[in-house]
KOLGUPA-127849 format. One record per residue (C-alpha): x, y, z; chain. Coordinates in Angstrom, 2 decimals. Example, Ala and Ser with C-alpha at 12.3 -4.5 7.8 and 13.67 -1.06 7.14 Angstrom:
<sites>
SITE  x  y  z  chain
SITE  12.30  -4.50  7.80  A
SITE  13.67  -1.06  7.14  A
</sites>
This chain:
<sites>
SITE  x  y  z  chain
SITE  108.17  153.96  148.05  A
SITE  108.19  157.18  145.75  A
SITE  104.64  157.17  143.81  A
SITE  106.28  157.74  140.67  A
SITE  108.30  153.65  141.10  A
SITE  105.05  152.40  142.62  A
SITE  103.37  151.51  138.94  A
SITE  106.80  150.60  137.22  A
SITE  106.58  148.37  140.37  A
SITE  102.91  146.70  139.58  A
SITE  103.64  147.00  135.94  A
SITE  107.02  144.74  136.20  A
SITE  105.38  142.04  138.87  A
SITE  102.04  141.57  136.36  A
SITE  104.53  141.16  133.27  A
SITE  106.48  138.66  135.43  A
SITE  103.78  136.44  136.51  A
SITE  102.23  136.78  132.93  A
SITE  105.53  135.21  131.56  A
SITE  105.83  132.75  134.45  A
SITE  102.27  132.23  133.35  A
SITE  102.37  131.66  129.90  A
SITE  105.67  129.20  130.01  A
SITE  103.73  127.18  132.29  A
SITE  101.26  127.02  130.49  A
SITE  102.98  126.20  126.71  A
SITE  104.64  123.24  129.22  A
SITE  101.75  121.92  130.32  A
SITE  100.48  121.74  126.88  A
SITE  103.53  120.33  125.24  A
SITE  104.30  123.26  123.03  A
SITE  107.66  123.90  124.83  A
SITE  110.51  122.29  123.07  A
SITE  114.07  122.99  122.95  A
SITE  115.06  121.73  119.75  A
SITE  112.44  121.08  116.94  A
SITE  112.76  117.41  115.10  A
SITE  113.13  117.83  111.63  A
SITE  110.24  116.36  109.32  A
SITE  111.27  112.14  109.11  A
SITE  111.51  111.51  105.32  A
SITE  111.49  107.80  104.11  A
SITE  111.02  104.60  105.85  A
SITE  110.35  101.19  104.62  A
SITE  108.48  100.35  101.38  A
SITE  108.26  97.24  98.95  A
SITE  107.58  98.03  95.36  A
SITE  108.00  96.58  92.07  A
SITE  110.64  97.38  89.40  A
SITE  110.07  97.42  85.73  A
SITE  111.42  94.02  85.90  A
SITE  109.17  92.54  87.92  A
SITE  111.64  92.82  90.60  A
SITE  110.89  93.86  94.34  A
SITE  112.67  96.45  95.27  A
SITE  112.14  97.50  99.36  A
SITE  114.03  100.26  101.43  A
SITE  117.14  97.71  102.23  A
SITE  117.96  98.31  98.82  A
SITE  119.20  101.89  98.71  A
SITE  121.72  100.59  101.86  A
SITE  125.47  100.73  100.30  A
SITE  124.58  103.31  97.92  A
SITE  123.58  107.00  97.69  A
SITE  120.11  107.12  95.85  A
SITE  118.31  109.55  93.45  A
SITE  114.76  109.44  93.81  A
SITE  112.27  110.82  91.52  A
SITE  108.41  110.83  91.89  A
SITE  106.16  111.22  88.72  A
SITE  104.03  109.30  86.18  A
SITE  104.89  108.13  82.52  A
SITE  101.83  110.29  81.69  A
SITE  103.45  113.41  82.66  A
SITE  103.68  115.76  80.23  A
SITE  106.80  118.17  80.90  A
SITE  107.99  117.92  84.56  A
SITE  109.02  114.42  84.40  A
SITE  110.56  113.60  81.52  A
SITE  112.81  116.84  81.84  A
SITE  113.86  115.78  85.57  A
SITE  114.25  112.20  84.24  A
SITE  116.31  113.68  81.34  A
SITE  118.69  115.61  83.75  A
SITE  119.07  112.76  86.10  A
SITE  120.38  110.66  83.21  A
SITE  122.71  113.34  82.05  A
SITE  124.27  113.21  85.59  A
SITE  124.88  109.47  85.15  A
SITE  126.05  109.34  82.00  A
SITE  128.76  112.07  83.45  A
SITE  129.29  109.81  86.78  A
SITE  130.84  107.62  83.97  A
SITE  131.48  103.80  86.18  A
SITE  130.90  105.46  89.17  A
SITE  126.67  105.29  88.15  A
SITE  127.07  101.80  88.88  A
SITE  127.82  102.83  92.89  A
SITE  124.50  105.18  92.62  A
SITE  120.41  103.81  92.91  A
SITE  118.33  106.13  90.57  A
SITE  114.99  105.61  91.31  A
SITE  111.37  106.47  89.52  A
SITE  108.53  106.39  91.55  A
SITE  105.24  106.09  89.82  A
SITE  102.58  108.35  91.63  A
SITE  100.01  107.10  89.15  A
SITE  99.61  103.31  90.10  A
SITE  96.79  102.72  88.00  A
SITE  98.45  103.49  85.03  A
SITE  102.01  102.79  85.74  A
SITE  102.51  99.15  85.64  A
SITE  105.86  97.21  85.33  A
SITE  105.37  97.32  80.96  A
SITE  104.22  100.96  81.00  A
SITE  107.28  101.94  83.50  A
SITE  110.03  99.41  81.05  A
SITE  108.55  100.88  77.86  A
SITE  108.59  104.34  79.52  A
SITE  112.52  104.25  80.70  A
SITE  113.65  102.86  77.61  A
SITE  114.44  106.68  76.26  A
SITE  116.47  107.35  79.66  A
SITE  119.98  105.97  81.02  A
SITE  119.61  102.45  82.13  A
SITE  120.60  102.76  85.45  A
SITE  117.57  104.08  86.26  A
SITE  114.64  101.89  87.49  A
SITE  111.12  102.46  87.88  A
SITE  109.25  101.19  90.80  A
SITE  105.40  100.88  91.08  A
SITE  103.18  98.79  92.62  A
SITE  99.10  98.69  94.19  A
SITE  97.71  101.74  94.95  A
SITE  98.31  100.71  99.15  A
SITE  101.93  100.99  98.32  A
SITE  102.28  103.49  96.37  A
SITE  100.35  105.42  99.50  A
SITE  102.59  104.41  101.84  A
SITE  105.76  105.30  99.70  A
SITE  103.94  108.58  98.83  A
SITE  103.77  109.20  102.39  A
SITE  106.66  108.18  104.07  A
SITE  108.22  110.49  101.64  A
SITE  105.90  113.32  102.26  A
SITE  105.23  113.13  98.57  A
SITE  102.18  115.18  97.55  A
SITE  100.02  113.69  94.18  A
SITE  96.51  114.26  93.42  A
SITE  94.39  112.85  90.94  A
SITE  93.11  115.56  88.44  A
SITE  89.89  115.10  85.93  A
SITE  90.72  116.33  82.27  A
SITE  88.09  117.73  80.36  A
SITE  88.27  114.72  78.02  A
SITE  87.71  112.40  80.90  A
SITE  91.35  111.50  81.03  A
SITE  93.22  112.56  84.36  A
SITE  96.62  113.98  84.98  A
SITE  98.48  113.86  87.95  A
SITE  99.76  116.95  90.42  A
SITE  103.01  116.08  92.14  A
SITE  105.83  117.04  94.16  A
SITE  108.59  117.86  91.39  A
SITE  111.94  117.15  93.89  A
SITE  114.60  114.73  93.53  A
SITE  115.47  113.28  96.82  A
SITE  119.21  112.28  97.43  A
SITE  119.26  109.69  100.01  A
SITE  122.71  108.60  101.43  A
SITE  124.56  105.29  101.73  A
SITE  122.33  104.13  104.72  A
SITE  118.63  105.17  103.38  A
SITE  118.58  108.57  105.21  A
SITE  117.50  111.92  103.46  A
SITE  120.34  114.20  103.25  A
SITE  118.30  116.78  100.66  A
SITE  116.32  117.68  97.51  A
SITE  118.99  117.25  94.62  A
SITE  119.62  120.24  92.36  A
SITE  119.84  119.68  88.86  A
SITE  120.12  123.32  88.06  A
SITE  123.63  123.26  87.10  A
SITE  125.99  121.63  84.79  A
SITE  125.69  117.27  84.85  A
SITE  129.57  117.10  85.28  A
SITE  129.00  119.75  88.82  A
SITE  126.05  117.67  89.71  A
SITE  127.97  114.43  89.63  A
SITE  130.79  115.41  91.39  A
SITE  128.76  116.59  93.98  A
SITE  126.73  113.07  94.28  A
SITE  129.98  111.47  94.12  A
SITE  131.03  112.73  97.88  A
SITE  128.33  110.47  98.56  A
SITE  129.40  107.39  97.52  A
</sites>
């Protein structure tokens, strides 16, 4: 063998056994996979509506579902999504009744049924607000990888951080994606409408 091929040679059989090497390795651990799982979002939950009704996961089955986390607290964020999502109703026109529109309360201890009715009485009707003990909201919160944290005011009052998305959900419970609002109601509801 020439000298000059001799350390291509050595070079190429170390770089082969450290890639025979490392795959066996990332196998053994379990960090090999072909095809990553996307993130589950949603699951089963039992809440309250501002009716005093329960409302669980079965009941987004049959329709496509808007669901909005926040607080009645909430000082900008929530009122404007909740604002927007009503717009998009009132532009479904009879087809709203074929749609769940759904606000979460992230702040249980504030949010009861009466705070949530008095609360949605500015908004379209169709939408309902769901609360319920702080061990369901955390379970909700989770299942929909919903981030909220408590935060102290300098008065002593609290606020609330929050995710800010609007999660369509389709006719069996599943998450299809966020909802975008950023556009006109009448483009927005003919979009949810494929869902139906």
């Amino acid at each position: 063998m020439p000298r000059t091929t001799r350390p291509l040679v050595i070079f190429a059989a170390f770089a082969g056994s450290l890639a025979v090497g490392l795959f066996l390795m990332l196998w053994a651990i379990g960090g090999l996979r072909t095809v990553a799982a996307p993130a589950a979002i949603g699951g089963a939950f039992q809440l309250t509506d501002q009716s005093g009704q329960t409302v669980t996961d079965k009941n987004l089955q049959g329709k496509p579902t808007l669901i909005f986390f926040g607080f009645t607290h909430c000082p900008d964020i929530c009122p404007t999504s909740l604002f927007e999502i009503s717009e998009v109703l009132k532009a479904m026109g009879k087809d709203a009744d074929r749609v769940n529109a759904y606000f979460v309360s992230v702040d249980p201890e504030r949010d009861t049924a009466t705070a949530m009715k008095d609360y949605l009485s500015s908004f379209d009707p169709h939408l309902k607000g769901l609360t319920g003990d702080p061990a369901a909201i955390a379970k909700v919160l989770s299942s929909y990888r919903v981030y909220a944290k408590k935060v102290p005011l300098k008065d002593g009052d609290y606020t609330m951080d929050h995710t800010a998305l609007i999660y369509l959900m389709d006719r069996d419970g599943h998450f299809v994606a966020p909802f975008n609002l950023k556009r006109t109601p009448e483009e927005a509801a003919a979009d949810l409408k494929r869902y139906l």
